[in-house]
C-alpha positions as CSV (number, residue, x, y, z in Angstrom):
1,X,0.0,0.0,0.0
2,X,1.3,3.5,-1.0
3,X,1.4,6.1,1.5
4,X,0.1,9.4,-0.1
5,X,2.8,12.2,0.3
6,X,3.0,15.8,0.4
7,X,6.0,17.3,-0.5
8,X,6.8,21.3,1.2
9,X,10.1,23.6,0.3
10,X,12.1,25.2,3.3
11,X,13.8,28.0,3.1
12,X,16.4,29.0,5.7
13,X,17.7,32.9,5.9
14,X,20.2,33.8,7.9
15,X,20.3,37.7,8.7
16,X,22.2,38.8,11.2
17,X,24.4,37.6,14.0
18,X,21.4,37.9,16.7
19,X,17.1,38.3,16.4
20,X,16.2,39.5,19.6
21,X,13.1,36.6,19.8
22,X,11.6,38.4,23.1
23,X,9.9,41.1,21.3
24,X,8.5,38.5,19.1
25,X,5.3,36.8,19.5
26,X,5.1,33.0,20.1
27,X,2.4,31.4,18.3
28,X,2.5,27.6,18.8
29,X,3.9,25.5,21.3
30,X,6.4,26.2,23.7
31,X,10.1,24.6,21.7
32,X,13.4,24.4,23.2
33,X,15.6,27.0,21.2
34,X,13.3,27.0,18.4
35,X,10.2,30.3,18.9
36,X,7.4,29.1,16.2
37,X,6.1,32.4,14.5
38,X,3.3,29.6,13.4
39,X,1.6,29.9,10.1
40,X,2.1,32.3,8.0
41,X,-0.6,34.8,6.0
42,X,0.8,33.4,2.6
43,X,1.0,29.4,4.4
44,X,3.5,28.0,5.4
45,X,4.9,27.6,9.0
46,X,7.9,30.6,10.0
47,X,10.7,29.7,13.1
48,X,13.1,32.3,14.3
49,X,16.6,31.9,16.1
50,X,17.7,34.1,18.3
51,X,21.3,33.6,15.9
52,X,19.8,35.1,13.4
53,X,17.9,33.4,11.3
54,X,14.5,32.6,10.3
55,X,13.4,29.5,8.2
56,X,9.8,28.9,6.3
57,X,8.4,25.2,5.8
58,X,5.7,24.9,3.3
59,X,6.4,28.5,1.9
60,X,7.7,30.4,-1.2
61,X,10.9,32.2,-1.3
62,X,9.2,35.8,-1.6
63,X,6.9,35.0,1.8
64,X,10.4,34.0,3.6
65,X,11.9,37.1,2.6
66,X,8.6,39.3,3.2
67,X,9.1,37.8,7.2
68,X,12.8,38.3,7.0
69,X,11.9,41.7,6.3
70,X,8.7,42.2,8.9
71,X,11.9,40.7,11.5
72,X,14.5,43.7,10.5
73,X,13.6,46.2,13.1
74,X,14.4,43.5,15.8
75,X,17.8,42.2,14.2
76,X,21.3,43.3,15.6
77,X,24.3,43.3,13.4
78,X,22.8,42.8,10.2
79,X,24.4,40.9,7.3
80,X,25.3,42.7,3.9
81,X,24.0,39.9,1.8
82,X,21.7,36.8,3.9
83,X,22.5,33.4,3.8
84,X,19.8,31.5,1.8
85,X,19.5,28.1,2.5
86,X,17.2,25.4,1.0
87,X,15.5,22.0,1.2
88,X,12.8,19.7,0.4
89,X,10.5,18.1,3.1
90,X,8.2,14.7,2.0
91,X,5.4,14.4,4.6
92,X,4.0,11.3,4.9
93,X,6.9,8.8,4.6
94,X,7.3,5.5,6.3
95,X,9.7,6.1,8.3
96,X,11.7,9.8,9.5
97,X,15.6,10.7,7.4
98,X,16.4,11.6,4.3
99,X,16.3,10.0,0.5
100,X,19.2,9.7,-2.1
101,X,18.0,13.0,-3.9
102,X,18.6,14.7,-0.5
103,X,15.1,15.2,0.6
104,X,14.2,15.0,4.3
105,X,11.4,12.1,4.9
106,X,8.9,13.5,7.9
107,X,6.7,10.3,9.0
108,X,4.1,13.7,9.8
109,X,3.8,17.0,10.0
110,X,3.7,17.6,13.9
111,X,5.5,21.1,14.7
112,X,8.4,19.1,16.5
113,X,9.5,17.5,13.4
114,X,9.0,20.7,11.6
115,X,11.5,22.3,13.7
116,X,14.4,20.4,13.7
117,X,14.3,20.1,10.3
118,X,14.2,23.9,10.9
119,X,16.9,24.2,13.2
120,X,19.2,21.9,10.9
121,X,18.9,23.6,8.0
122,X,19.6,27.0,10.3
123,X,22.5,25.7,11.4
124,X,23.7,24.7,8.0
125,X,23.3,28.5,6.9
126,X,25.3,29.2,9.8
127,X,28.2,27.2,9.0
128,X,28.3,28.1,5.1
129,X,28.3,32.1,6.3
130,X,31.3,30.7,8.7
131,X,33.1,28.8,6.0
132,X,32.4,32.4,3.2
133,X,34.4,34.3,5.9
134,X,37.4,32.2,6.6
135,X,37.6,31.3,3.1
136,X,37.9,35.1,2.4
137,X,40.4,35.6,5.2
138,X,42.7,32.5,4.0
139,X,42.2,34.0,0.3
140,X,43.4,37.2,1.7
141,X,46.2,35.7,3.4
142,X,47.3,33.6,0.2
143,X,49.5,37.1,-0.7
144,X,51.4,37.4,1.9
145,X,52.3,34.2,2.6
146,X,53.4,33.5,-1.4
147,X,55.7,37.1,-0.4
148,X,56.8,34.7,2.0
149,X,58.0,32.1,0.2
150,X,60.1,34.6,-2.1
151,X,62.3,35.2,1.1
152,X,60.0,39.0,2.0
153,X,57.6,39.5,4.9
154,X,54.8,41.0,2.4
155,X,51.9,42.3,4.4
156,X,52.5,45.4,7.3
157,X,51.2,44.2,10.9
158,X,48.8,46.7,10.8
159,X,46.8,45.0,8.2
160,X,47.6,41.5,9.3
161,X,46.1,42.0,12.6
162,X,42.7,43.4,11.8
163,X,42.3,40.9,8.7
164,X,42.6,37.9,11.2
165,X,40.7,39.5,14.2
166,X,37.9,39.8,11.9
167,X,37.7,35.7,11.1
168,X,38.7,35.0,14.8
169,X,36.0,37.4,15.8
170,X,33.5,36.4,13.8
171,X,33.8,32.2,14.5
172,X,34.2,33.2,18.5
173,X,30.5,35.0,18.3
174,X,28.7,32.0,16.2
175,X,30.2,29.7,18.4
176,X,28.9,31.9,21.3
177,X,25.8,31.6,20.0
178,X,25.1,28.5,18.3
179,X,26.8,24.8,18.9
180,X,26.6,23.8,15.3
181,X,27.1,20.0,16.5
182,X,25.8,19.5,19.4
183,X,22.4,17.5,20.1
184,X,19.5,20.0,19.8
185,X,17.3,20.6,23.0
186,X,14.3,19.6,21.3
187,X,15.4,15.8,20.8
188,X,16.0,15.5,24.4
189,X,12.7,16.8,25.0
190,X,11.3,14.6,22.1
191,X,13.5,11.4,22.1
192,X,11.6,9.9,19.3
193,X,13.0,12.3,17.1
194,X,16.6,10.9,17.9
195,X,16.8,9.5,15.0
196,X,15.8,12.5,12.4
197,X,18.1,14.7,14.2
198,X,21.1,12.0,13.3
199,X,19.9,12.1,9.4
200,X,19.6,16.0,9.3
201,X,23.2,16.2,10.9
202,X,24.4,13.4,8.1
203,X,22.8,14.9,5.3
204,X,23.9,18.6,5.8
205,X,27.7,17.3,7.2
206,X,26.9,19.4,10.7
207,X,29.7,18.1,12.7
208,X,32.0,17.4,10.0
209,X,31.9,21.2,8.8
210,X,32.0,22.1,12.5
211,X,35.4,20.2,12.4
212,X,36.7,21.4,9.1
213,X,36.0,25.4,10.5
214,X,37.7,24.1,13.7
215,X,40.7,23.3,11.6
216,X,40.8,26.1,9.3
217,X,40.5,28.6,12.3
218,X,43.8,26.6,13.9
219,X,45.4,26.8,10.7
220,X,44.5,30.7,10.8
221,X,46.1,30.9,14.3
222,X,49.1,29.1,13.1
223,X,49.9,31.2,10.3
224,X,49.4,34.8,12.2
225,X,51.4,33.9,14.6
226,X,54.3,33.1,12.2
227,X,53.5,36.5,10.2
228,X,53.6,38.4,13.4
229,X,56.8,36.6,15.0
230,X,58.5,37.9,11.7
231,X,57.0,41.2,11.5
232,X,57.8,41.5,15.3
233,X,61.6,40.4,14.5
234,X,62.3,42.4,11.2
235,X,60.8,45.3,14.2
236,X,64.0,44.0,15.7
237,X,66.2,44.3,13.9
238,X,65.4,47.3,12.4
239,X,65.5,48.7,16.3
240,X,69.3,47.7,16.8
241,X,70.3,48.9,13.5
242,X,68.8,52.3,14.5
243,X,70.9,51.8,17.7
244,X,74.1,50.4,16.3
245,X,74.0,54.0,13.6
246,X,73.3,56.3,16.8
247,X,76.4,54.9,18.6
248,X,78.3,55.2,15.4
249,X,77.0,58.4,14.8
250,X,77.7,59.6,18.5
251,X,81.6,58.0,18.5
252,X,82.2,58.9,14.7
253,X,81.0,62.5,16.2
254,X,83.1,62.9,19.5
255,X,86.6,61.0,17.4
256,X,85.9,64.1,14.9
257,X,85.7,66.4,18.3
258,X,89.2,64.8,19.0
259,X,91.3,65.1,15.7
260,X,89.4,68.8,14.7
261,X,91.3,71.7,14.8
C-alpha cells in the first residue's frame, strides 16, 4: 500500500548575528531553542533563532523574505547579503531521514519535526556564512604568505592584525551563540525524534563542517602567529640597526671632536 505524500520547500535565511526573539510573538507551542512564528498569511509555518535566522516550511521564497523583512527592526548586526539556505521536506513517509535526492522524509507533520528540520537547516546557513568568511580571510592571506615564500615579509602588521581578528572574531561569536554540532534541546525533550536529528546532521555534514571550520581557524592561528613573530623580529632588527648608527653616529662624532682643529 502506497502512502500518499506531500511534498513542502524550506527556506532558511540567515540575517544577522542575533534576532532578539523576546519582542517576538510565540504562536504555537512552547520549543526548546526554536520560537514558532506559526503559520504564516501566505502558508506556510515561520521559526526564528535568536542567531539570526528565520526559516519557512511549506512557503515560497518571496513570503520567507517578506518575514525576514517584517523581523528587521528586531535584528542586531545585520548581514550585507543573507545566507539563503534550502531544502525539500516529503510528509507522509514510512519512516523519518532523508532519501538519495537529499530530501528529508517527515513520517508527519507535527510542529516538533517541523523544527528540527528547521533548526538543521539554520545551522547549516550558519556554518556556510562561517566557512564564506574564513575562506575570504585565507584568500586574503594567500598574498602574503606567497611574499613569504620569495624570502620577503609581504603584508604590514597593521593589516595582518585586523584581517585575522575579523575571522577570529566572527567564528568566537557564532560559536557563542550557536553549537553547530551538538544535540539540539528539542530531541531530548522529544527522544523519538533521535533518530531524524542523526539524518539531518548526516545529510547537511553538521559536525563534519564544525570540524573542518575548527581546523581552518587553527590553521589561521598558526599562520598569524608566524607572520607576526617575523613582523615582530624584522621590528628587531630594524630597532638595533637604529641603535648600532646612533652609537656610530655619536663616536664617529666625538673621534671628529678629538682630531678637529
Amino acid at each position: 500500500m502506497m502512502l500518499e505524500t506531500t511534498t513542502l520547500p524550506v527556506h532558511a535565511l540567515l540575517l544577522a548575528d542575533r534576532l532578539d526573539t523576546r519582542a517576538l510573538e510565540r504562536r504555537g507551542p512552547v520549543l526548546p531553542g526554536v520560537l514558532s512564528l506559526g503559520e504564516l498569511p501566505g502558508g506556510g509555518r515561520g521559526f526564528a533563532f535568536r542567531w539570526g535566522a528565520v526559516v519557512t516550511i511549506g512557503a515560497k521564497l518571496k513570503e520567507a523574505e517578506a518575514l525576514a523583512a517584517q523581523l528587521r527592526p528586531h535584528l542586531q548586526d545585520p548581514l550585507d547579503t543573507p545566507v539563503h539556505e534550502t531544502a525539500e521536506i516529503i510528509i507522509g513517509a514510512a519512516e523519518d531521514g532523508a532519501d538519495e535526492a537529499g530530501r528529508i522524509l517527515l513520517r508527519d507533520a507535527s510542529v516538533a519535526r517541523l523544527a528540527l528540520v528547521a533548526k538543521a537547516l539554520a545551522k547549516s546557513a550558519v556554518l556556510s556564512q562561517q566557512e564564506a568568511t574564513l575562506a575570504r580571510t585565507l584568500d586574503r592571506l594567500e598574498a602574503p604568505l606567497e611574499r613569504l615564500r620569495r624570502g620577503r615579509l609581504g603584508m604590514p602588521t597593521r593589516l595582518i592584525v585586523p584581517l585575522i581578528g575579523e575571522a577570529i572574531a566572527a567564528r568566537a561569536r557564532s560559536a557563542a551563540r550557536v553549537d553547530t554540532a551538538a544535540k539540539p534541546d528539542l530531541v531530548w525533550e522529544y527522544p523519538e525524534l533521535s533518530p531524524l536529528h542523526a539524518a539531518l546532521a548526516a545529510e547537511w555534514e553538521l559536525e563534519e563542517r564544525t570540524e573542518v571550520l575548527a581546523g581552518k581557524l587553527e590553521m589561521i592561528r598558526e599562520i598569524s602567529e608566524t607572520l607576526l613573530e617575523l613582523a615582530e623580529t624584522r621590528r628587531s632588527r630594524l630597532l638595533e640597526l637604529a641603535v648600532v648608527l646612533l652609537i656610530a653616529t655619536e663616536v664617529a662624532t666625538t673621534l671628529y671632536g678629538l682630531i678637529a682643529p
